[in-house]
Every structure is written in C-alpha cells, then in structure tokens.
Backbone bond lengths (Angstrom), bond angles and torsions (degrees), N, CA, C in turn:
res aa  C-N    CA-C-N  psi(-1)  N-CA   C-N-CA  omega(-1)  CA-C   N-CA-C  phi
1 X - - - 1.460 - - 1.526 109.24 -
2 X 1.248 106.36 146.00 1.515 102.32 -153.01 1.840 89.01 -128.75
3 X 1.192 129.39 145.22 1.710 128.78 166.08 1.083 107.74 -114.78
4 X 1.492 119.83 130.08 1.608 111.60 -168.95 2.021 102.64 -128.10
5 X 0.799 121.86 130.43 1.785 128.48 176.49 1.239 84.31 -94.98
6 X 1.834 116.11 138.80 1.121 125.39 176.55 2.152 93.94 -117.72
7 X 0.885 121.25 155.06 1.816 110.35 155.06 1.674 92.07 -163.42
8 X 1.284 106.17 -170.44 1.232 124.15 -140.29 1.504 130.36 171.78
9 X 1.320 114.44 121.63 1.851 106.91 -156.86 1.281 122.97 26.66
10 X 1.209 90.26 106.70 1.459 126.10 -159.58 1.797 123.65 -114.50
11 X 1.571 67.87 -35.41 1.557 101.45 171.11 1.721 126.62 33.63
12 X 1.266 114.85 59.06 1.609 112.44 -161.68 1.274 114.71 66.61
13 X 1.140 139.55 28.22 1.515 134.09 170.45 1.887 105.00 -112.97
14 X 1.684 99.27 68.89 1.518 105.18 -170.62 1.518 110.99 -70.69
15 X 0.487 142.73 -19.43 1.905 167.55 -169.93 1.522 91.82 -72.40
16 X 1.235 105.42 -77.87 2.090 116.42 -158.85 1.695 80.09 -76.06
17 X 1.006 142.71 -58.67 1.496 127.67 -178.55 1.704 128.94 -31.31
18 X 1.461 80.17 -50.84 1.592 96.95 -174.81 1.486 113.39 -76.30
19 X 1.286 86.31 -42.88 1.909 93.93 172.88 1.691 115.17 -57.94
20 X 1.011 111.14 -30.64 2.108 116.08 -176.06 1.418 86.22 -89.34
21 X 1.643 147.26 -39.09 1.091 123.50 -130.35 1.929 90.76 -103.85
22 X 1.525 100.45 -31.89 1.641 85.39 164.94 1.144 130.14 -103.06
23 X 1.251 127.25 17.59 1.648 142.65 163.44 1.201 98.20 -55.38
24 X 1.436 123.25 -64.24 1.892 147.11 -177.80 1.820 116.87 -63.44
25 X 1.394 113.19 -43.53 1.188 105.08 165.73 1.847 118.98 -64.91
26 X 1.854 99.23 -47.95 1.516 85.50 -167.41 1.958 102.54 -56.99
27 X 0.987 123.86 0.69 1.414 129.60 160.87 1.492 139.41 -56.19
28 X 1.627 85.60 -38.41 1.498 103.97 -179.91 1.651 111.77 120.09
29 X 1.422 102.50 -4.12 1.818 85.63 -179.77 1.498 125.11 -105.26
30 X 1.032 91.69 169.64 1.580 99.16 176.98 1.454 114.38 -87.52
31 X 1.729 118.72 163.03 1.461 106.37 -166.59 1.255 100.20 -127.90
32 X 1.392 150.83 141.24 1.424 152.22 120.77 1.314 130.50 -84.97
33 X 1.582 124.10 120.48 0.955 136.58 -147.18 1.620 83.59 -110.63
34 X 1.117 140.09 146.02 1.647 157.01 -165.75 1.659 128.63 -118.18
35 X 1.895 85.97 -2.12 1.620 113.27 -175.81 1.368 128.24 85.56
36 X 1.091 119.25 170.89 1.664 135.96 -162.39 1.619 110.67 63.60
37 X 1.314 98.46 47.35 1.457 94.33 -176.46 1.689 103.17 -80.87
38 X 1.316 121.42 13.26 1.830 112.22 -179.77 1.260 86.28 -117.94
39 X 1.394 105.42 -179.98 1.517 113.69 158.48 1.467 137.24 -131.71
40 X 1.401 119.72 19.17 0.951 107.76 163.37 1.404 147.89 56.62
41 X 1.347 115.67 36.36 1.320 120.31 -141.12 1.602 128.49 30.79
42 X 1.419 123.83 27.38 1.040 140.28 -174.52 1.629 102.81 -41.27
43 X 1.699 121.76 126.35 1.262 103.30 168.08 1.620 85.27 -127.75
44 X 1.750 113.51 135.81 1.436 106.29 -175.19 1.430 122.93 -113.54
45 X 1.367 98.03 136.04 1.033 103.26 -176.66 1.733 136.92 -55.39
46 X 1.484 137.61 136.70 1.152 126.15 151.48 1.805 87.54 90.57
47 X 1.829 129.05 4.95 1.498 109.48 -167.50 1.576 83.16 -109.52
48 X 1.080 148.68 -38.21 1.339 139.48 -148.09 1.571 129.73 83.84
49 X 1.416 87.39 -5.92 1.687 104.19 -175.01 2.016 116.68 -85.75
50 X 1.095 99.94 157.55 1.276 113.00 159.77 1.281 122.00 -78.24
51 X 1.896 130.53 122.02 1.066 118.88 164.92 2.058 124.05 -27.54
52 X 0.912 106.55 113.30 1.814 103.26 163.76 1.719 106.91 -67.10
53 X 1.483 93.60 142.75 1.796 85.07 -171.04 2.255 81.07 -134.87
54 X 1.371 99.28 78.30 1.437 98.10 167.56 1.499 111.20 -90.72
55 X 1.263 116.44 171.85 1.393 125.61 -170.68 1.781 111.93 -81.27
56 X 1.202 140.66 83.92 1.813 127.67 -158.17 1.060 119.32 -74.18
57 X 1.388 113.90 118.59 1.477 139.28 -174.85 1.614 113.13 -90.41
58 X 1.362 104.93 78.08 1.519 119.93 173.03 1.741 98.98 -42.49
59 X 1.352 114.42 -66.97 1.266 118.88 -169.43 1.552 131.63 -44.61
60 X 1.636 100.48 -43.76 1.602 106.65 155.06 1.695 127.98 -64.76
61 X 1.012 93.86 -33.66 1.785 117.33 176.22 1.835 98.01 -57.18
62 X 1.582 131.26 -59.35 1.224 138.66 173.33 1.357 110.22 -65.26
63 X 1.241 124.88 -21.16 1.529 123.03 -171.23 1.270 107.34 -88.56
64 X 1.192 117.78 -58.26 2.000 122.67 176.07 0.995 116.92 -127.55
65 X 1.625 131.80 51.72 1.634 133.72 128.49 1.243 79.88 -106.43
66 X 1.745 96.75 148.17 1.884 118.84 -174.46 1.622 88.14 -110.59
67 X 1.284 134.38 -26.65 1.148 126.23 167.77 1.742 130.06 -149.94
68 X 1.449 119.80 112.34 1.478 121.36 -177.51 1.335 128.46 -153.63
69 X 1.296 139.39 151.21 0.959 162.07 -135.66 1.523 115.22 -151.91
70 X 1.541 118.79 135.46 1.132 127.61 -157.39 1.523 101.79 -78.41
71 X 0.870 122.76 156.17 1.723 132.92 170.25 1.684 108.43 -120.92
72 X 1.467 120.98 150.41 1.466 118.38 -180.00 1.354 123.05 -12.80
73 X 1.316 101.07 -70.46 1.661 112.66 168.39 1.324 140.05 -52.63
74 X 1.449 106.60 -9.94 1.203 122.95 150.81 1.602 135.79 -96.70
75 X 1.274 79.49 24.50 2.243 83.93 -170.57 1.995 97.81 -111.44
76 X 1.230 116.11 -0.80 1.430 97.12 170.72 1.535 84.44 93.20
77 X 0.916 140.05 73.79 1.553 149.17 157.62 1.213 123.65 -157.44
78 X 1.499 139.56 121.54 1.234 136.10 -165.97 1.497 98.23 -102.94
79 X 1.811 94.06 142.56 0.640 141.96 -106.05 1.382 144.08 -22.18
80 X 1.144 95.92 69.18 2.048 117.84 -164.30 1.233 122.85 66.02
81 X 1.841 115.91 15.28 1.306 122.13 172.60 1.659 106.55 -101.88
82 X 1.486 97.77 149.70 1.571 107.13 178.50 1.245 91.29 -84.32
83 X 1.975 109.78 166.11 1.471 109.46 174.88 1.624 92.96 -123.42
84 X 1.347 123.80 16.94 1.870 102.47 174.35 1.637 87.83 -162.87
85 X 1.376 120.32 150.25 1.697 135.80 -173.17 1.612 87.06 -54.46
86 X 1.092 135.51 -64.32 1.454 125.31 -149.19 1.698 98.45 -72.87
87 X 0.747 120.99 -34.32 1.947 107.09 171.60 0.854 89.19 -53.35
88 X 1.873 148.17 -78.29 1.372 123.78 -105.42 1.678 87.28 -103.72
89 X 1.529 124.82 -21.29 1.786 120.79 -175.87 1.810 95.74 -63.46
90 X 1.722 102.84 -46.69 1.957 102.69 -171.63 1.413 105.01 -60.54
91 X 2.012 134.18 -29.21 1.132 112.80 -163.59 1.441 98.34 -87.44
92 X 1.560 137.05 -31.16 1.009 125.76 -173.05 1.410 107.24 -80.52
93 X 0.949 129.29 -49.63 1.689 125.30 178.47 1.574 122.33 -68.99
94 X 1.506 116.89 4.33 1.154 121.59 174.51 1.630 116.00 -109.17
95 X 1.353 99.43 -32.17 1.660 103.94 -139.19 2.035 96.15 -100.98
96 X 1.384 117.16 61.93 1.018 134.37 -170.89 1.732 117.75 -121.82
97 X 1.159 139.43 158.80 1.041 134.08 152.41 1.621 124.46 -136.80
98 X 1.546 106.87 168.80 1.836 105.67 -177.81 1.606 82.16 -148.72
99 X 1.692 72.85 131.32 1.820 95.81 177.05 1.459 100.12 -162.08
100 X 1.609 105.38 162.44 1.466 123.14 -174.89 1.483 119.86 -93.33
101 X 1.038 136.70 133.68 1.621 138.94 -171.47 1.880 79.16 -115.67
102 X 1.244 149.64 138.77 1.459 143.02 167.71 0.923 103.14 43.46
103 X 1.440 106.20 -101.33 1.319 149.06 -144.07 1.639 125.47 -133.32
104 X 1.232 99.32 17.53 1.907 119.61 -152.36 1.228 91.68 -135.07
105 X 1.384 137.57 138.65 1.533 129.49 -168.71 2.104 75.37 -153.52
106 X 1.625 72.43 126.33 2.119 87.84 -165.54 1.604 96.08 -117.36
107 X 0.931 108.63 142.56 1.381 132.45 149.34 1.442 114.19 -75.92
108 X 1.502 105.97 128.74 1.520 100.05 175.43 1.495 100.77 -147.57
109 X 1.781 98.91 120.07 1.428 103.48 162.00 1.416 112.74 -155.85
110 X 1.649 127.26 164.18 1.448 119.30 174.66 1.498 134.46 -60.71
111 X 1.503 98.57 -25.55 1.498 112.13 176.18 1.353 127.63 -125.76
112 X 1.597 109.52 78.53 1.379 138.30 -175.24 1.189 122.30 -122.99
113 X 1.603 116.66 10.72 1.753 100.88 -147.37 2.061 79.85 -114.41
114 X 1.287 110.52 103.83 1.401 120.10 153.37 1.418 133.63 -22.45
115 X 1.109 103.37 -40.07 1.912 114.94 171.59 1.732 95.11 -46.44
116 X 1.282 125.06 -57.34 1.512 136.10 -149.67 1.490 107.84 -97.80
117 X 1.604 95.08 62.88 1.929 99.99 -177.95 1.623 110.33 -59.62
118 X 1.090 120.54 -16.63 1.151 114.86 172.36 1.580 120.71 -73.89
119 X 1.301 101.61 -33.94 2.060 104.89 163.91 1.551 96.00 102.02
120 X 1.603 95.20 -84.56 1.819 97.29 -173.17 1.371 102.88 -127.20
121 X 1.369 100.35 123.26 1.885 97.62 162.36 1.399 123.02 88.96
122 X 1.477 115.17 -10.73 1.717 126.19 -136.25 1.161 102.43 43.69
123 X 1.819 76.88 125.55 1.552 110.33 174.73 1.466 107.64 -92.72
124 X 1.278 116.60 158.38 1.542 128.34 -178.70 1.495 121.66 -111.43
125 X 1.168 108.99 82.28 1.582 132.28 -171.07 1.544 109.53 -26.04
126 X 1.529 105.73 -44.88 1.516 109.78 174.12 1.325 121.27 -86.48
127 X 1.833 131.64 33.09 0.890 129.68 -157.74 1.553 99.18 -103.87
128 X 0.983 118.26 124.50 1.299 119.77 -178.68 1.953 115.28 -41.71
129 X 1.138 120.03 -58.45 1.014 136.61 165.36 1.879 122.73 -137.85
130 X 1.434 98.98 -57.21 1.822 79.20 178.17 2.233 75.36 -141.50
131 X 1.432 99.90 142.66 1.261 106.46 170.55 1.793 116.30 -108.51
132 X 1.508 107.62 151.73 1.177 103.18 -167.87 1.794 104.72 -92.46
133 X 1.323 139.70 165.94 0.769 132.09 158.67 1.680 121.98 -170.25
134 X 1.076 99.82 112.92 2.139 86.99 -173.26 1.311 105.58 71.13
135 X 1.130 148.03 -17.36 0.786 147.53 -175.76 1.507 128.18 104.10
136 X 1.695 114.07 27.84 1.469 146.75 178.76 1.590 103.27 -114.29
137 X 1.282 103.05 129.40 1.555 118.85 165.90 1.532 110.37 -82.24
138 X 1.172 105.86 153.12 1.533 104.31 174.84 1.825 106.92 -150.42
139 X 1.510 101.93 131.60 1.292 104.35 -168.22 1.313 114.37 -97.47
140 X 1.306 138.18 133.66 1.347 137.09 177.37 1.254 110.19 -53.17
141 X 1.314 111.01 142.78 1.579 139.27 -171.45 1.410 101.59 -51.32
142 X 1.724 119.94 -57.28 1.228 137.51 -170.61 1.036 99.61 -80.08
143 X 1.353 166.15 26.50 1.255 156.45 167.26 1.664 115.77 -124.52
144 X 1.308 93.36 -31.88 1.726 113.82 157.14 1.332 120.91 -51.02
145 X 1.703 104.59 -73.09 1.140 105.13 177.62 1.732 126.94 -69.09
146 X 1.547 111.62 -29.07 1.455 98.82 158.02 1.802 108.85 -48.69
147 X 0.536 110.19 -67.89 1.678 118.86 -163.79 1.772 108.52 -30.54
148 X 1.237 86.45 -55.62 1.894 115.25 -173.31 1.675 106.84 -43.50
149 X 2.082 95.46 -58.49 0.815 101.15 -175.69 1.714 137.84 -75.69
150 X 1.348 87.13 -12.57 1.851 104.69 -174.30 1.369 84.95 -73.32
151 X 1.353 134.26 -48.46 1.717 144.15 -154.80 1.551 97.47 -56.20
152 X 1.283 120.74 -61.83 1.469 146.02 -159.54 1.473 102.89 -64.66
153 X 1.330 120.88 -43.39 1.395 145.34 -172.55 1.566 110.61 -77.80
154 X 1.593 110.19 -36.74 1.295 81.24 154.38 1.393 130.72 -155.30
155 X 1.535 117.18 47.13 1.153 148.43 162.26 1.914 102.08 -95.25
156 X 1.413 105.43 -35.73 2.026 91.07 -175.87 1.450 122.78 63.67
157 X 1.301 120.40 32.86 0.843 102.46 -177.76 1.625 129.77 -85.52
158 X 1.793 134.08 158.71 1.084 156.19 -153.45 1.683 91.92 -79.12
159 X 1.149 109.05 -68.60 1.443 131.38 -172.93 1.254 116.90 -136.70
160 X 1.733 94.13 139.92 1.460 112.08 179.75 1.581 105.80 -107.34
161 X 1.580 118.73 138.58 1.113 112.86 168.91 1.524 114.11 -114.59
162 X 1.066 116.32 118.24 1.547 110.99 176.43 1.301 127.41 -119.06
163 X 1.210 127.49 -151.31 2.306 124.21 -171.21 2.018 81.48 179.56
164 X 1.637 80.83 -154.93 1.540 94.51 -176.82 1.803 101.16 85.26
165 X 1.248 131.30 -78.42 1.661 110.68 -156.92 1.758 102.55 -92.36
166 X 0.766 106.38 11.29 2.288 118.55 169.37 1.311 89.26 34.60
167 X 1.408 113.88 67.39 1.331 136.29 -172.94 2.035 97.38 -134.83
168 X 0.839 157.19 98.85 1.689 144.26 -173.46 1.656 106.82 -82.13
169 X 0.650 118.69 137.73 1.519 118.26 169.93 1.783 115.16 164.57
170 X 1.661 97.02 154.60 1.760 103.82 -164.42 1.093 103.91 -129.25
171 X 1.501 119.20 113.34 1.504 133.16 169.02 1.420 106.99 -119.31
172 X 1.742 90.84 -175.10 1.281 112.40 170.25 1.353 120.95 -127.35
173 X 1.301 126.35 138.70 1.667 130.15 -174.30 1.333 113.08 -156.96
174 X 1.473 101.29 108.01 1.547 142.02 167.09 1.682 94.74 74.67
175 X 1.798 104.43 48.39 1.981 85.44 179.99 1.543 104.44 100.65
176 X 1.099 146.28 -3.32 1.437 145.39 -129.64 1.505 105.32 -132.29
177 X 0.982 150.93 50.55 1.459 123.13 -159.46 1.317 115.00 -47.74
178 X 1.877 146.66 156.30 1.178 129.35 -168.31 1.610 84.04 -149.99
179 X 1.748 120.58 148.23 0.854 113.14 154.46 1.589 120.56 -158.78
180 X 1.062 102.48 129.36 1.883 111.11 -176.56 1.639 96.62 -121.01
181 X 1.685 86.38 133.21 1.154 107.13 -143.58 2.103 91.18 -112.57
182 X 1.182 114.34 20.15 1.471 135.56 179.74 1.367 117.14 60.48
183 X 1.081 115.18 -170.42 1.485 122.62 173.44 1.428 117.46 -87.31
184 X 1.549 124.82 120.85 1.222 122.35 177.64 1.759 126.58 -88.80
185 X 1.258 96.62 27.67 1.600 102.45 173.59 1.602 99.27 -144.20
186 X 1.815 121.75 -55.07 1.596 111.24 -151.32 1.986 89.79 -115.87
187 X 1.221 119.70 91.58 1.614 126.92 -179.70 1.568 80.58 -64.39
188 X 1.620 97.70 159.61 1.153 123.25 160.43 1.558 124.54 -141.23
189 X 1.446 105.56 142.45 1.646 97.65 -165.58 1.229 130.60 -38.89
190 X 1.254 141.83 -176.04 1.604 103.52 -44.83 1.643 121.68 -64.46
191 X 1.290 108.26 -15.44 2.063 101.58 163.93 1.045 109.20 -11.94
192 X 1.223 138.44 152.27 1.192 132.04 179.00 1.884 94.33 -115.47
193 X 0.799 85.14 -30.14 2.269 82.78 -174.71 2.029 101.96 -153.91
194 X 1.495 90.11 155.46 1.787 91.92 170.92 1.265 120.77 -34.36
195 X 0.916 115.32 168.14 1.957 134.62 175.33 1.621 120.29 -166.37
196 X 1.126 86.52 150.32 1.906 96.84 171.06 1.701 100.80 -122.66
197 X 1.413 119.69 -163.67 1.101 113.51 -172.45 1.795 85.57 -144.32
198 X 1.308 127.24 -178.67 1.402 144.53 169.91 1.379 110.64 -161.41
199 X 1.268 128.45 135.16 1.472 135.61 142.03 1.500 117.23 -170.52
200 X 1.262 110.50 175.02 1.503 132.78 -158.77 1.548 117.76 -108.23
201 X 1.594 93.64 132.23 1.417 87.26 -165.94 1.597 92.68 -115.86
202 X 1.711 125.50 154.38 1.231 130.85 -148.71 1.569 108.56 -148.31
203 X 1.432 117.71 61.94 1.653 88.12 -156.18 1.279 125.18 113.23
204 X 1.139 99.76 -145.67 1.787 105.08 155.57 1.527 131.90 -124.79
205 X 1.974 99.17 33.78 1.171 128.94 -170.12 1.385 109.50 -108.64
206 X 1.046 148.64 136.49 1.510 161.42 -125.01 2.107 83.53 -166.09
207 X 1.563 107.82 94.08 1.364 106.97 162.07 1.622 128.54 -131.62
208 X 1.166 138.42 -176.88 1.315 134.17 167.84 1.401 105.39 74.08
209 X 1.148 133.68 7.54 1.491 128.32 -159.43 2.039 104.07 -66.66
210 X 1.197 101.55 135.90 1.284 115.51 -170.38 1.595 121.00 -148.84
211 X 1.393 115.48 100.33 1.615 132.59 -173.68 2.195 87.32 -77.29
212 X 1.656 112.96 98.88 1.305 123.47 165.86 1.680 109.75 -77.60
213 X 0.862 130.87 117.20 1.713 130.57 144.93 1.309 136.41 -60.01
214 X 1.076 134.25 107.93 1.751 134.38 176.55 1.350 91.72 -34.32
215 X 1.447 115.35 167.56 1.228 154.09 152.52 1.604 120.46 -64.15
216 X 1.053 147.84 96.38 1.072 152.45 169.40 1.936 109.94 2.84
C-alpha cells in the first residue's frame, strides 16, 4: 500500500509547498507535483493576492517531488503565454509523463482536466488550428482531443493526474479515473481557498482519494 500527496500550481509559494510536502513525507508518502510550480510573473486572477516572487529551487523540487511535470509557467515563457504555435503544440504534446504507483500506471500532465474545453486561455472553437490573441495561443478543440485521445488509447492509463484550472476535484471520464488536486496557493472560483489532494494506492486500486482545503 502505497500513500501518495498529489499538489499542483504552486506557483512560487516555496515555503507553503515545502511545508505540506514534508508534513506528508515524514509520513511516508510519495509526492506528485502536476506543474506550474514557478511563477512566472504570474499575476492571479480572481485571488486578491500579490504575485509571491520566491527564489526557485530546482534542486529541492528534484530532491522531494518523486514525480512532476512542468506546467506553462514553467516552460520559460512570460507570463505563461507561448509566443509562436510550435512552442505551445511541443509543450503540450511533449511535456507529459507515464509511470507506475504498484499497480496503477498514471498519466501525468498539467493540461488534462476536461471541465476546461478551451485548454488554455479560451480556446476558439473556430480556430483553424492554434489562434493568436493578446498574445495567448489557443489550440483547437479537435486537435486536442485527437491527440488526448490517441494518448489514452494507447498508453491505458488507470489514472490521470492533472492541475491547470486550481479547481480540486475527482472524477471519472469514459473509464478513466482523473484527478486535479487544485491550486495550493491562487483557488479559483467557485473553490473557495487552496487544496492538495491525498490517497492510497493498493494494488491496482486507487482508494481514500481526498481534495483537502487550507485553512483560511
């Protein structure tokens, strides 16, 4: 039986990161981080907060997350916008991973979470392929989901872990279990405050799963 802490956009808040991430290890679990752990001049929306501008410690980041993946804000783009179609098709179609928890073989990437048909930014349904705007790419609906779906089809995976809308929550889609485990610094409505997620994997059983909320 395995205990796994999941979190996710984090976004320069190395302090509250570090603080949840070894509360849970001296426990025994393992951690996956779901991306956007920098920030990027991140200014967020809808939180009331001030960007955090901490110093990012790649090295701690490699030392105790057992598994993670970059999110926008982590690809070297200010402020989490791509500036040409081929960055933003290589970061999403690259920047993924497949790994085993037991018996549980997960998908892990930042931009998985189905609620957000638009992907990045709102997407523009009539976009031929990626539309420009402000200076946000936007990927067609249909080109996504081909992609998604060829991925799913033949990787199989048990569980999906995803981030991106700092929204927490655990479903299921088409067979799939999926879970984004929200943003642990900038919630976004209706969330009412940050979250991480926790649960236990057993086998080839995925149990206990639990979207936690900070404390006010």
């Amino acid at each position: 039986m395995t205990k796994v802490l999941v979190i996710s956009d984090t976004h320069s808040n190395y302090s509250l990161m570090k603080e949840i991430v070894d509360k849970y290890k001296e426990k025994g679990y393992i951690v996956i981080h779901a991306g956007d752990y920098d920030n990027m001049n991140l200014i967020p929306i809808d939180s009331g907060k001030e960007p955090i501008k901490e110093r990012f410690d790649r090295d701690w980041i490699k030392n105790n997350i057992n598994h993670w993946v970059k999110g926008n804000h982590d690809f070297m783009v200010k402020n989490g916008l791509f500036e040409t179609e081929e960055h933003f098709e290589n970061f999403l179609f690259n920047s993924y991973k497949i790994f085993n928890i037991e018996n549980v073989k997960i998908l892990l990437s930042h931009f998985l979470d189905d609620s957000r048909k638009e992907i990045y930014y709102g997407a523009k349904k009539d976009s031929t392929v990626i539309g420009k705007d402000s200076g946000a790419f936007y990927l067609k609906e249909e080109k996504y989901n081909n992609w998604l779906n060829n991925l799913l089809a033949t990787e199989k995976p048990n569980l999906i872990v995803t981030g991106h809308t700092h929204i927490g929550r655990f479903w299921n889609t088409n067979g799939t279990e999926v879970l984004n485990p929200g943003s642990l610094i900038y919630a976004k409505k209706p969330q009412p405050r940050g979250s991480y997620a926790v649960m236990t994997i057993d086998g080839n059983k995925i149990e206990k799963v639990k979207i936690i909320y900070l404390d006010n």
